[in-house]
N, C-alpha and C positions, 0 to 999 in steps of 0.2 A: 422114701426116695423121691417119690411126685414133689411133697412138702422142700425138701432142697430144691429140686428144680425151679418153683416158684420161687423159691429167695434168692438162689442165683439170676430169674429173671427182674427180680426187684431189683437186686443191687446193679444189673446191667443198666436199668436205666437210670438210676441214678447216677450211674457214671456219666452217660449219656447227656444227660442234663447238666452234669459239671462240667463239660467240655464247652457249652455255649454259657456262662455262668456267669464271664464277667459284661461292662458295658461303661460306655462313656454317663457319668450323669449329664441331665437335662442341663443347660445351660439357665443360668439363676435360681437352678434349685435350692429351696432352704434346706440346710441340714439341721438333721435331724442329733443333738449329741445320744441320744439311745440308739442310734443304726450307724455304728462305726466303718458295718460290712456294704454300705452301700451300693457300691457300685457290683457287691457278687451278689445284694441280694436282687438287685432289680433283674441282673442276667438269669437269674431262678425265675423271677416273676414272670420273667418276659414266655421264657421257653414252658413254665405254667400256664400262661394264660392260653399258650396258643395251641396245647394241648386241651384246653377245656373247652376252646374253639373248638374244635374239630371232634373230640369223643364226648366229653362228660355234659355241654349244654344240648349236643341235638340228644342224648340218650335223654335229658332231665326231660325237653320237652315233650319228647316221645310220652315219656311214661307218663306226665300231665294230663296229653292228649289221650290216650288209649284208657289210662285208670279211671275210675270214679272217684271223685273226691270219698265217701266213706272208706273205702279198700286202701286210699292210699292215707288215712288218718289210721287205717288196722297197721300199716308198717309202720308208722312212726312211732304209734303205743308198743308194737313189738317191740322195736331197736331201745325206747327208752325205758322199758321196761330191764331187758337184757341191763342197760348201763345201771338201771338202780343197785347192784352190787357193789361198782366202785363208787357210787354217790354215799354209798353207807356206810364202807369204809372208812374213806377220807372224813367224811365227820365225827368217826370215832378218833380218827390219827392227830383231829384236830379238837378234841375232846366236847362235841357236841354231839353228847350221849340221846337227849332226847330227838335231836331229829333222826339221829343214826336207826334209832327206835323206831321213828316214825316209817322212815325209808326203808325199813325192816316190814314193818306191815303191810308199806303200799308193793312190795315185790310179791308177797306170799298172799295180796289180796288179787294182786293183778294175774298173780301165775294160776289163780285155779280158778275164783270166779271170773277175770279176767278172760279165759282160753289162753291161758298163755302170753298175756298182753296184749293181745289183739284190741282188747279192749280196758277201758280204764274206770273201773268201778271206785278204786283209791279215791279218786279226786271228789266225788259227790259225798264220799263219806269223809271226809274233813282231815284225809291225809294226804300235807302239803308235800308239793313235789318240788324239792331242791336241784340244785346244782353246784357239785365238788368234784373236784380229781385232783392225784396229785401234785398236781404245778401248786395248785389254789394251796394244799399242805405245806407244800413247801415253803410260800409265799407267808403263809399265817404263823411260819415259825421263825421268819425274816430272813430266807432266804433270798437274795437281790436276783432279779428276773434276769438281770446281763443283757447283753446286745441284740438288740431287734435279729430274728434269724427266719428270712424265707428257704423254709424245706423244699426239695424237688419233691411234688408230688401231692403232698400233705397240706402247704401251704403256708400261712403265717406262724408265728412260733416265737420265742425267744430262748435265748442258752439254756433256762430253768427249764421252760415248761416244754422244750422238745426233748429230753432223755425222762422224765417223766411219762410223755404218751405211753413209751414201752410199760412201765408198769400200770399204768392205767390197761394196756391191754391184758396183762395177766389177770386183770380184779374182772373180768369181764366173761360172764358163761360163753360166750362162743369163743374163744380161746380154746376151752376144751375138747372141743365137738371133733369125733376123729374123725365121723367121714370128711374126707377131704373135700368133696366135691360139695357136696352141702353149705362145708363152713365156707371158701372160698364164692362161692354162689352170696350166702349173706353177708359177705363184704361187699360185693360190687353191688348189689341191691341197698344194702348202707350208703351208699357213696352216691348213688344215682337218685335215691331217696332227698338225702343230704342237700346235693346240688339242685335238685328241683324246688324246696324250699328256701333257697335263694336267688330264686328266678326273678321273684318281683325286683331284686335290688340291682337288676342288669343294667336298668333304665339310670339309675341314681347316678352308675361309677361312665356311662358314658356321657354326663355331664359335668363332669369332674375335671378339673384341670388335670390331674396328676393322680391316676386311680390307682398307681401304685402308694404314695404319702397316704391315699385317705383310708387305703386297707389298713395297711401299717400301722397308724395313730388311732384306727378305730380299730384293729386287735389290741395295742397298747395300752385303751383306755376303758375297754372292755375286762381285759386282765385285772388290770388294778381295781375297777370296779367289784368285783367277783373276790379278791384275795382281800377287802378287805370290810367283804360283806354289804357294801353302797356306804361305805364311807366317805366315797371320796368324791369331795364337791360338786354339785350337779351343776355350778357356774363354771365348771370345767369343760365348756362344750367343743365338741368335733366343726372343722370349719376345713372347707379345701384351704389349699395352700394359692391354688392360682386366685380365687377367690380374695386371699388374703389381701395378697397384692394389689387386685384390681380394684377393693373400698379403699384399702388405703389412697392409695392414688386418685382415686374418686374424692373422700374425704377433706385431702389439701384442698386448704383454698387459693385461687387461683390470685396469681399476681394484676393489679392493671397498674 
């Protein structure tokens, strides 16, 4: 019963959040042809952002301030430990038997001599630590990512790889956990975890012309990166948008 109630309060705010969803774009915005949804994804962004204003950076910074940096490297080995199940998978679904192997060992290395992840003994002993799920599956089997898509709540995404997270959540041992209060407790320490490791990038997106464009095209180009294992051109670089504009116009040369 509790577990409904939480998901009725989930879908409540999503609804929530689709009600402020759409928005006028910026004036000389470049479009983007992968974000057809623009003007509803920005209204998602917007009504995000200003939700991570208000709860999820002062919790991040909270916990910065108060943790020890070791205690808070023991949560991150935990939560990444926990995901080594759906990294193992997916490299099996994508027929990368040996790493699936490998990410086999570093779970069953981490989980006992480990404590449970807290700690990461995998890595000094020469088992390399990946990263899959299945967007990246899907992707590897030429699935088309489809239209840039900002989630309420969750954040950047695309057509593919947001109906994917769900089964990423099934491959994941806290999925299981039935006290409720526990599993629901390591969610929100995930998420607050999560966001405090992207603290240092707060400084970058408030020099950004356009912090919406440069999340967007740098979820975009992180994706492709990832589905197609660093294939994809390292002269492919991430550049603001307002930036864009401003060399160019710099660049002309000036008439006398």
């Amino acid at each position: 019963m509790l577990k409904h109630r939480y998901a009725r309060a989930a879908l409540g705010m999503a609804a929530l959040l689709s009600l402020s969803a759409c928005v006028t774009l910026p004036p000389n915005s470049p479009r983007s042809p992968q974000d057809p949804w623009e003007s509803w994804n920005r209204g998602v962004y917007r009504v995000n952002d200003k939700l991570d204003r208000a709860v999820a950076k002062p919790l991040a910074r909270t916990y910065v301030r108060v943790l020890p940096q070791p205690i808070r490297t023991g949560v991150r080995n935990f939560f990444d430990n926990m995901g080594t199940t759906t990294v193992m998978i997916n490299d099996a679904l994508q027929g990368k038997f040996r790493a699936s192997a490998n990410d086999l060992g570093r779970f069953l290395l981490n989980s006992t001599l480990g404590l449970g992840g807290i700690l990461d003994p995998a890595t000094p002993a020469g088992l390399d630590k990946n990263n899959e799920d299945f967007g990246q599956t899907l992707g590897h089997w030429g699935v088309h990512p489809g239209p840039f898509l900002e989630l309420p709540l969750l954040g950047p995404s695309d057509l593919r790889d947001g109906p994917a997270r769900l089964v990423d959540a099934y491959t994941n041992p806290q999925q299981y956990i039935r006290n409720t209060g526990v599993k629901w407790g390591l969610y929100g320490l995930r998420v607050v975890d999560t966001r405090a490791g992207l603290l240092s990038l707060d400084e970058t997106l408030q020099h950004t012309y356009d912090p919406y464009a440069f999340i967007r095209d740098a979820y975009l180009s992180r994706r492709a990166y990832l589905v197609s294992d660093g294939q994809v051109s390292p002269d492919e670089q991430l550049v603001d948008p307002g930036a864009d504009s401003d060399s160019e116009k710099a660049a002309q040369p000036t008439s006398h």
